[in-house]
Backbone as CSV, one residue per row, in Angstrom:
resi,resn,N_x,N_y,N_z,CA_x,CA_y,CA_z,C_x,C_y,C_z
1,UNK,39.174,54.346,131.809,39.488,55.525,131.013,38.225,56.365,130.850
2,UNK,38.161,57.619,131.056,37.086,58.518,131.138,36.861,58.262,129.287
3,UNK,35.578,58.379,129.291,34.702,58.232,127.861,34.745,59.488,127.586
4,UNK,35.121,60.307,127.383,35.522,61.614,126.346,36.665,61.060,126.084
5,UNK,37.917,60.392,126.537,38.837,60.544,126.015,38.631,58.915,125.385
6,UNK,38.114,57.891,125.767,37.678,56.544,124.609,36.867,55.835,125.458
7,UNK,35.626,55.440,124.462,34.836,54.345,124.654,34.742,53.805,123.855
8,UNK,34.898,52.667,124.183,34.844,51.029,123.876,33.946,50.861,123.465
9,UNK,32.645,51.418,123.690,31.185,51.137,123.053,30.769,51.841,121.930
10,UNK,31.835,52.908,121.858,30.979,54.001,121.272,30.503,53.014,119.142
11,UNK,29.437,53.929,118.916,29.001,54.075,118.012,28.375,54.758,117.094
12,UNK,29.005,56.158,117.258,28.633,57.244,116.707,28.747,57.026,114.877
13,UNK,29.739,55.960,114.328,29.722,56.076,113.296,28.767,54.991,112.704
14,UNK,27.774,55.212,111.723,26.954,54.398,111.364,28.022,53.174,110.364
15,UNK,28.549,53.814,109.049,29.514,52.760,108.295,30.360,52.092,109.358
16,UNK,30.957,52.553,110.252,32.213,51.734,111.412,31.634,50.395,111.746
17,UNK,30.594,51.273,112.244,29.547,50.582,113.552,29.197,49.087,112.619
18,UNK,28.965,49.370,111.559,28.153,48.286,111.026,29.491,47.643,110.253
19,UNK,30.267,47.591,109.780,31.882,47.311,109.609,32.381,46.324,110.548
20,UNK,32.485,46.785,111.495,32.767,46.245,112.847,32.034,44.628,113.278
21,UNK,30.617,45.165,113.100,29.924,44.083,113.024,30.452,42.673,111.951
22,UNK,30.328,43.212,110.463,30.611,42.371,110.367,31.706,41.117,110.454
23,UNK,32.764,42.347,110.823,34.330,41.977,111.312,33.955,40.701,112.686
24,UNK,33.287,41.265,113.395,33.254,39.961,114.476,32.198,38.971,113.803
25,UNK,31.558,38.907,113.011,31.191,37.655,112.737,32.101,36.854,111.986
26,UNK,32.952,37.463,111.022,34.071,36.972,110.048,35.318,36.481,110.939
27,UNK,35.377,37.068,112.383,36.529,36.507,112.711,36.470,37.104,113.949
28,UNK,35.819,35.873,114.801,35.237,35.902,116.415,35.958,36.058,117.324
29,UNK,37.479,36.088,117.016,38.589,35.867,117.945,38.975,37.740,117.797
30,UNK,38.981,38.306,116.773,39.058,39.835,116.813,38.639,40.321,117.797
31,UNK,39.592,41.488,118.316,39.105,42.303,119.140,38.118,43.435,118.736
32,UNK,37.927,43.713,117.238,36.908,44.201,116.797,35.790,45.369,117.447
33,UNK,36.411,46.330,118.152,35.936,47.066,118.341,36.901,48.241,118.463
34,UNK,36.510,49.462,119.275,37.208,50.968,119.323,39.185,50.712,119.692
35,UNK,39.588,50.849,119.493,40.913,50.541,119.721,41.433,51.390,121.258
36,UNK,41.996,51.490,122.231,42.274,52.047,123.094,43.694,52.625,122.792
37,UNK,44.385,54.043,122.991,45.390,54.409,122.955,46.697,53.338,123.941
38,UNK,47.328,53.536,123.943,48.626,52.694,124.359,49.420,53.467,124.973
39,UNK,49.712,53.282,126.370,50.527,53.935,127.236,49.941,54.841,128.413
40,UNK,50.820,55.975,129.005,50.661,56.629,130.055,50.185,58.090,129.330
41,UNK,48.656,58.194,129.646,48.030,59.374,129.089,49.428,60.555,129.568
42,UNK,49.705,60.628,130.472,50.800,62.023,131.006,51.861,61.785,130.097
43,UNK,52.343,60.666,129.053,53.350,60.629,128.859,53.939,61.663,127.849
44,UNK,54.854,62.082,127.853,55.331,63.322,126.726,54.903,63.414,125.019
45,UNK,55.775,61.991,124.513,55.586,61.924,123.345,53.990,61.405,123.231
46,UNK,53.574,61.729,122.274,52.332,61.205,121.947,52.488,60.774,120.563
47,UNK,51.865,59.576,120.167,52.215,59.613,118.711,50.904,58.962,118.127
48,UNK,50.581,59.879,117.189,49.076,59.578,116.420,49.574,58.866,115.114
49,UNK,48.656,58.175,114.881,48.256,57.270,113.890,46.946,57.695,113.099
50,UNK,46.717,57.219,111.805,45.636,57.258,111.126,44.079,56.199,112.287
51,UNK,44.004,55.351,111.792,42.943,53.924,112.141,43.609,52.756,112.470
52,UNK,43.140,51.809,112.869,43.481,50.404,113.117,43.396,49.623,112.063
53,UNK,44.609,48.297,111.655,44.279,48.321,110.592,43.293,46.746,111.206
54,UNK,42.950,46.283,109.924,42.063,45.223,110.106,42.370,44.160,110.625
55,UNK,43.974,43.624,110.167,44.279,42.079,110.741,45.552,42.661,111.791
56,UNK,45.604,43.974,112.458,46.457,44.815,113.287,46.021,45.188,114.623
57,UNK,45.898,46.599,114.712,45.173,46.726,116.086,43.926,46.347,116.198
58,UNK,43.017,46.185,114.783,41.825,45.874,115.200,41.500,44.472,115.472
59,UNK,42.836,43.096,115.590,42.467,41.869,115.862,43.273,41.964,116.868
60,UNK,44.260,42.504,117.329,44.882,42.726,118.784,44.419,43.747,119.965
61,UNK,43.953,44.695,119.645,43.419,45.395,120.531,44.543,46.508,120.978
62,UNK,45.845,46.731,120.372,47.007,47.170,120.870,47.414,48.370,119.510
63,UNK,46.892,49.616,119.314,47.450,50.335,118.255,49.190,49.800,117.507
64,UNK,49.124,49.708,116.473,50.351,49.204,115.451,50.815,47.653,115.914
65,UNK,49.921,46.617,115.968,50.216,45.397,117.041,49.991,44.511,116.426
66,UNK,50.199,43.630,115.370,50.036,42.748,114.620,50.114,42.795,112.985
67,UNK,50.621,44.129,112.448,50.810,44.248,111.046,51.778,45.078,111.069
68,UNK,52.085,44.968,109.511,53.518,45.635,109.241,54.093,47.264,109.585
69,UNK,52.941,47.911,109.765,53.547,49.011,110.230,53.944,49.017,111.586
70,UNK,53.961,48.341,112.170,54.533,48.335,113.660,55.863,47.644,113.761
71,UNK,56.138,47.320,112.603,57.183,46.610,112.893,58.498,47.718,113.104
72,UNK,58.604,48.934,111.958,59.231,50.037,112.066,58.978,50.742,113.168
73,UNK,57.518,50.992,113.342,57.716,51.875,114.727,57.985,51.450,115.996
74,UNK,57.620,50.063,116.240,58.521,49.361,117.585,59.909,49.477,117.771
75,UNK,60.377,48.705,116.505,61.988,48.673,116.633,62.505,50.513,116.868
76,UNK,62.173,51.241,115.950,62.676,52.577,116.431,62.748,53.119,118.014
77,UNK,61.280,52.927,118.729,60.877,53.656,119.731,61.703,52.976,119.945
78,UNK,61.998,50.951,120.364,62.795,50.429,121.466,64.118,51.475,121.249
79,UNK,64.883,51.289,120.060,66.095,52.060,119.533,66.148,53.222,120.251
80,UNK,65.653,53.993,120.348,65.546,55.435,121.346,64.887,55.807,122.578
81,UNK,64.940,54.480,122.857,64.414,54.489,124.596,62.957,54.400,124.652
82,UNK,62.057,54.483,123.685,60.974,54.961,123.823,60.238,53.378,124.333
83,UNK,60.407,52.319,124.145,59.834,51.405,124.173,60.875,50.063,125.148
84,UNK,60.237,49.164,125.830,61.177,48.391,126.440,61.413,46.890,125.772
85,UNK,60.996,47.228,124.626,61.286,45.938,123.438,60.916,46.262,122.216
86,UNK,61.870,45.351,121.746,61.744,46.091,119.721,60.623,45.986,118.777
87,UNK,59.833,44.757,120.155,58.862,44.240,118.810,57.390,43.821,120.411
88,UNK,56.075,44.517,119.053,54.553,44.296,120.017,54.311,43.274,119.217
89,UNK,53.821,42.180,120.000,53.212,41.244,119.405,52.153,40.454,119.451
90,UNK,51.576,41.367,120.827,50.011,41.148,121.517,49.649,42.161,122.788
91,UNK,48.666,42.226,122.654,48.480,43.449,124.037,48.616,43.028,125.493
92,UNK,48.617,41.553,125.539,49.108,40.601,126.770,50.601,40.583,126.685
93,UNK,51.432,40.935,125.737,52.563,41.296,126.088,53.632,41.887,127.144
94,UNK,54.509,41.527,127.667,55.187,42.842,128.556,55.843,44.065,127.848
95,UNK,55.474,44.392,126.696,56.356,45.367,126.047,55.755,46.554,127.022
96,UNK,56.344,47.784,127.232,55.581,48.984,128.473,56.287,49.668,127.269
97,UNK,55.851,51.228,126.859,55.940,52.083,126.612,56.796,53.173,127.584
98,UNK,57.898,53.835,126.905,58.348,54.885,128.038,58.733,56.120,128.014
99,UNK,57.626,57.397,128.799,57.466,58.412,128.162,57.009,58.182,127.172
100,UNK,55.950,57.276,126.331,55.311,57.411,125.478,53.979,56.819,125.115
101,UNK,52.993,57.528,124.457,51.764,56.897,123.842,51.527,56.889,122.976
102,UNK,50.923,55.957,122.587,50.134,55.631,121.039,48.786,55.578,120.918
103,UNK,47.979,56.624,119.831,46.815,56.631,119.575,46.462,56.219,118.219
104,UNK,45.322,56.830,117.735,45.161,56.834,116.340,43.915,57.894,116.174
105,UNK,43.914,58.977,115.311,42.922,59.440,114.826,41.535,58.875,114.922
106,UNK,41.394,57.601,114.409,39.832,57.238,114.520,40.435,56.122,114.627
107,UNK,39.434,55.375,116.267,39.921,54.778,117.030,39.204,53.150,116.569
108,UNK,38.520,53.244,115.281,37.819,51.741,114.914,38.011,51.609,113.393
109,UNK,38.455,50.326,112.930,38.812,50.117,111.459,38.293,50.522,110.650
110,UNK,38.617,51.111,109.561,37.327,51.450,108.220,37.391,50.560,107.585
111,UNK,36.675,50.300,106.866,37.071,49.706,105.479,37.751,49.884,104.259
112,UNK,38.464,48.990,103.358,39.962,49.316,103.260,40.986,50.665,103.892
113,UNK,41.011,50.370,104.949,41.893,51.600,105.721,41.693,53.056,105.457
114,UNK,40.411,53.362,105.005,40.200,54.391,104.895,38.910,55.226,105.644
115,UNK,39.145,55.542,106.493,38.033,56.635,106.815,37.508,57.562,106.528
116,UNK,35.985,58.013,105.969,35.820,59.224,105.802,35.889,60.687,106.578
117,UNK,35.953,61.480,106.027,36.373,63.257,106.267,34.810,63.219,107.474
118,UNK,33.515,62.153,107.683,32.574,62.561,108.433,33.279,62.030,110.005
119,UNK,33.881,60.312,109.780,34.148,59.535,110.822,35.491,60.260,111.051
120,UNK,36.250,61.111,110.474,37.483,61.497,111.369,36.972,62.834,112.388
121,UNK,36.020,63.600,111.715,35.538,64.573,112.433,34.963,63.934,113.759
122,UNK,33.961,62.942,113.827,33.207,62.306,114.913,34.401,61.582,115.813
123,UNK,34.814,61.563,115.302,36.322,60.370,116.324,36.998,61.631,117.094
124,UNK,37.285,62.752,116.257,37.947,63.918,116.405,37.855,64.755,118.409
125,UNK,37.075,64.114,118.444,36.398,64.602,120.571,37.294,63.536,121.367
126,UNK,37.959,62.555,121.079,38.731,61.773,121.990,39.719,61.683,121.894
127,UNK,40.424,62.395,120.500,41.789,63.457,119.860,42.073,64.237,120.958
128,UNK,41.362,65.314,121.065,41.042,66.573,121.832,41.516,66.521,122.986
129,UNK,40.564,65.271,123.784,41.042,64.824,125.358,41.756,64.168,125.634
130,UNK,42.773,63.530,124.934,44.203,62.941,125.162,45.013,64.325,124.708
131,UNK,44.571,64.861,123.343,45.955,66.506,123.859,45.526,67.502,124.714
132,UNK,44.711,67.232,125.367,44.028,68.203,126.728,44.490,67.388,128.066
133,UNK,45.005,65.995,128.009,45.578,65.329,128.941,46.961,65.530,128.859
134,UNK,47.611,66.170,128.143,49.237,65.769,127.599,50.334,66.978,129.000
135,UNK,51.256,66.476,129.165,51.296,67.239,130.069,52.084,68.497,129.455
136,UNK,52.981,69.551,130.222,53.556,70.759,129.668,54.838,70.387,128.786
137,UNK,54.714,70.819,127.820,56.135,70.535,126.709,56.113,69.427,125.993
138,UNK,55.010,68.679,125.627,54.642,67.790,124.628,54.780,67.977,123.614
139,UNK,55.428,66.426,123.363,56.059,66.237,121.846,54.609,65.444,121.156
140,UNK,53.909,66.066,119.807,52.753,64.957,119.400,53.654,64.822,117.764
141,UNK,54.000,63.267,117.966,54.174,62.844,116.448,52.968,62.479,115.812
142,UNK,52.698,63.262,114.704,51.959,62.593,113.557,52.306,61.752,112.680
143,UNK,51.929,60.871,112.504,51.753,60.048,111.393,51.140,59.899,110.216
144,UNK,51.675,61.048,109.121,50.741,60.950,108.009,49.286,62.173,108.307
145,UNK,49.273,63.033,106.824,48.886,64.181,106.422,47.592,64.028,107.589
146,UNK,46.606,62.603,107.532,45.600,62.751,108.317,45.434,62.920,109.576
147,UNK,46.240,62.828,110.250,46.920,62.402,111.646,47.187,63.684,112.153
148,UNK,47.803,64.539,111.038,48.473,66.133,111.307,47.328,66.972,111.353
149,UNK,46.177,66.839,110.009,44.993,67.308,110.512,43.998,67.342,111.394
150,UNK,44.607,66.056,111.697,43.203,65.723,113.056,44.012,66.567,114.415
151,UNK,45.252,66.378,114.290,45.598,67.077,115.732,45.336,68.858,115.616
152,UNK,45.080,69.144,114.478,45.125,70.570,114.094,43.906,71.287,114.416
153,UNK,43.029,70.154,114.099,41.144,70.410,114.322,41.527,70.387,115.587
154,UNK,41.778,69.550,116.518,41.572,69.006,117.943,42.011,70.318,118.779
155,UNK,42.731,70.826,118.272,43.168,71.943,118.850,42.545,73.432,118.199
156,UNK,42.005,73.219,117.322,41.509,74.303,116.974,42.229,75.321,115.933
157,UNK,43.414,75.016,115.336,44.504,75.775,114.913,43.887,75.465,113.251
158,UNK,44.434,76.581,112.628,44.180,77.059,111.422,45.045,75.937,110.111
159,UNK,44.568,75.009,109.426,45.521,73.752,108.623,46.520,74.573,107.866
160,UNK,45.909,75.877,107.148,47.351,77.340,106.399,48.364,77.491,107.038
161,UNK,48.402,77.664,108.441,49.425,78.268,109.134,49.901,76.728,109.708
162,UNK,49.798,75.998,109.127,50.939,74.785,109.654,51.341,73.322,108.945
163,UNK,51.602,73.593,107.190,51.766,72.968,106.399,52.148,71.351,106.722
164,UNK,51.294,70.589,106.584,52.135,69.224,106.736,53.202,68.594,105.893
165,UNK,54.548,68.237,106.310,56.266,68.037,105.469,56.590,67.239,106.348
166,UNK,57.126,65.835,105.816,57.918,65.135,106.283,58.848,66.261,107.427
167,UNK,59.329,65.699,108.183,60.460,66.490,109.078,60.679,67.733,109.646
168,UNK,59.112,68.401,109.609,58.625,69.625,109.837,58.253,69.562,111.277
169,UNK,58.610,70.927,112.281,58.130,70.624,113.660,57.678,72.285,113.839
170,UNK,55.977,72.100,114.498,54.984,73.143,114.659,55.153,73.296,116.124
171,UNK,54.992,74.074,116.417,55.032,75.156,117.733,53.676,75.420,117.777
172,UNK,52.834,74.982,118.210,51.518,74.900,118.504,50.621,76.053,119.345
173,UNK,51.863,76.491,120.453,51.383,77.109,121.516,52.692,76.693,122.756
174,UNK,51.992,77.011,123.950,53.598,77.365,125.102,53.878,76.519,124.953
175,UNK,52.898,75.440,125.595,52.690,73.576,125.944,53.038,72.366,124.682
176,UNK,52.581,72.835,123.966,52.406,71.430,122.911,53.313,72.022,121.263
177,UNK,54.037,71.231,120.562,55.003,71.192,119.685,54.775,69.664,119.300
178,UNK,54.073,70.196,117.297,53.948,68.928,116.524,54.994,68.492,115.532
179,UNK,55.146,67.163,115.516,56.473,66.843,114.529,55.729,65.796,113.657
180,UNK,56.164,66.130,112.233,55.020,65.364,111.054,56.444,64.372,110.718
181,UNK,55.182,63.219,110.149,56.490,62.172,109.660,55.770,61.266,108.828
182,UNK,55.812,60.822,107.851,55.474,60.339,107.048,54.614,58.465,107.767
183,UNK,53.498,58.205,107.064,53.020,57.019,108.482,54.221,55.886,107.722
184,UNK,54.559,55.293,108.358,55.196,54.005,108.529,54.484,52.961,108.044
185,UNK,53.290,53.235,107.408,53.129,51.782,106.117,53.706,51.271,105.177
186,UNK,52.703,50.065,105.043,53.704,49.060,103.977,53.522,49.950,102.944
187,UNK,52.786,50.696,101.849,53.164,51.002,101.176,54.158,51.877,101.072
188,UNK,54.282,53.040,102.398,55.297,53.926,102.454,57.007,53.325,102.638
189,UNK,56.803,52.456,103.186,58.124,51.740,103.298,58.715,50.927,102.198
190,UNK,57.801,50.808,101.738,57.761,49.380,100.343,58.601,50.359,99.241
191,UNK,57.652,51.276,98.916,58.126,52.037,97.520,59.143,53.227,98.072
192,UNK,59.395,52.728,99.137,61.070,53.859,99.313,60.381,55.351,100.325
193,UNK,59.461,55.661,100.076,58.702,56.955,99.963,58.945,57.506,101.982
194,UNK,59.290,56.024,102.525,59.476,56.357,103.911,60.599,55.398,104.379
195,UNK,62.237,55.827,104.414,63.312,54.300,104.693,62.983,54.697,106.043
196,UNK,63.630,53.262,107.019,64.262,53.346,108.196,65.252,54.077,108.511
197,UNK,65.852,54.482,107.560,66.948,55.876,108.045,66.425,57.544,108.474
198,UNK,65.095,57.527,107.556,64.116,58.371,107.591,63.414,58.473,108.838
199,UNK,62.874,57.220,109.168,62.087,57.404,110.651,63.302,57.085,111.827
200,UNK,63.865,56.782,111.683,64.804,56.663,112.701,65.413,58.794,112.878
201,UNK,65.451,58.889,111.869,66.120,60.621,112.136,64.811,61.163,112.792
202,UNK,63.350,60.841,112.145,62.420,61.670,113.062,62.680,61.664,114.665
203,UNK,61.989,60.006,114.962,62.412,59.873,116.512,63.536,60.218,116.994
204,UNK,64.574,60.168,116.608,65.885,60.488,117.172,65.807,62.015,117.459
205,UNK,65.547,62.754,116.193,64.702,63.996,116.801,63.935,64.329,118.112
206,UNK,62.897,63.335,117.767,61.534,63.564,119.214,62.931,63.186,120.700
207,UNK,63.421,62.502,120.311,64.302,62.013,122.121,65.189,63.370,122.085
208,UNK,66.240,63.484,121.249,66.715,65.553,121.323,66.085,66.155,122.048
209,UNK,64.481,66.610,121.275,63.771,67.482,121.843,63.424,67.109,123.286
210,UNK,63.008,66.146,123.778,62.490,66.111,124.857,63.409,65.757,126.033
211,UNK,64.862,65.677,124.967,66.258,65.814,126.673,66.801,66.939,126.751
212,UNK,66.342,67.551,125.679,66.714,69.101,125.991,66.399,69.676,126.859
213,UNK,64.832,69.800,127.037,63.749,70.335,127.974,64.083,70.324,129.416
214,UNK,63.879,68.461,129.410,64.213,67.927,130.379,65.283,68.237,131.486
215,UNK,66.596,69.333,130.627,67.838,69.230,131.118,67.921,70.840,131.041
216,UNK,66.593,71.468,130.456,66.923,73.417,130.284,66.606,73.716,131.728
């Protein structure tokens, strides 16, 4: 994978960098480093994420791959074609992605799941070159207010003129069209704030849009 769009080494963030560290001494079997997007860079849908979480992509190596928020977004994608099984459960897996990828805003764990406004900006250059890879008529799901901003910077577009709302879809330009959706965490799922009836209408959405196209 060309290093503008992810390296594995990188260490531009000083808190990550040293985070990270201590993550592989605490638990040697972690994959503990930059997380790699998931799937076929050309593929249509793109779907961003916040970070990796700690005992998730960042001990599997597979964005949403070992903790609870993946459990909703697997079963959905499989549900709408997007995925060729309901459930990731290691990156040695055969699950394949179809017509679709998975990233994340900042591609290495923070601490408690939170990244700062410096490390989303610095992560923000390998955003850029996966939606500079996307091909014509791309669907990018966000995941959550941060996710919507980072694709907004990445592109250069003004955060006023494109309010982030559950179930809201931005017209970006000819090529690219963003659809916001609330992230699929445990807390969002837990306290109601995001059901499975909810994300199931987003994606079911994203497959609409992109058999429409497909078929105009």
């Amino acid at each position: 994978m060309h290093p503008t769009c992810f390296n594995p080494r990188c260490n531009r963030c000083p808190r990550l960098a040293e985070f990270l560290r201590k993550v592989r001494k605490s638990h040697p079997a972690y994959h503990a480093r930059p997380v790699p997007a998931f799937g076929d860079i050309r593929a249509r849908l793109l779907i961003v994420g916040l970070a990796p979480g700690l005992h998730g992509a960042n001990a599997t190596g597979r964005p949403f791959t070992g903790d609870y928020a993946g459990i909703l977004l697997y079963r959905t994608l499989h549900k709408f074609g997007f995925a060729s099984a309901p459930e990731s459960i290691a990156a040695s897996d055969r699950l394949q992605l179809l017509d679709c990828r998975i990233t994340n805003a900042v591609k290495c764990v923070p601490p408690q799941n939170k990244p700062n406004s410096s490390e989303i900006a610095t992560c923000n250059r390998y955003l850029r070159t996966e939606l500079e890879e996307l091909p014509a008529n791309a669907l990018i799901l966000a995941l959550g207010r941060i996710a919507h901003g980072s694709v907004l910077r990445a592109l250069e577009r003004k955060p006023g003129q494109f309010a982030f709302r559950h179930g809201a879809m931005h017209k970006l330009d000819a090529y690219r069209t963003l659809l916001d959706s609330y992230h699929c965490s445990r807390y969002n799922t837990q306290t109601r704030r995001l059901t499975p009836a909810m994300f199931e209408k987003i994606v079911a959405g994203a497959r609409r849009y992109l058999d429409d196209l497909k078929h105009a």
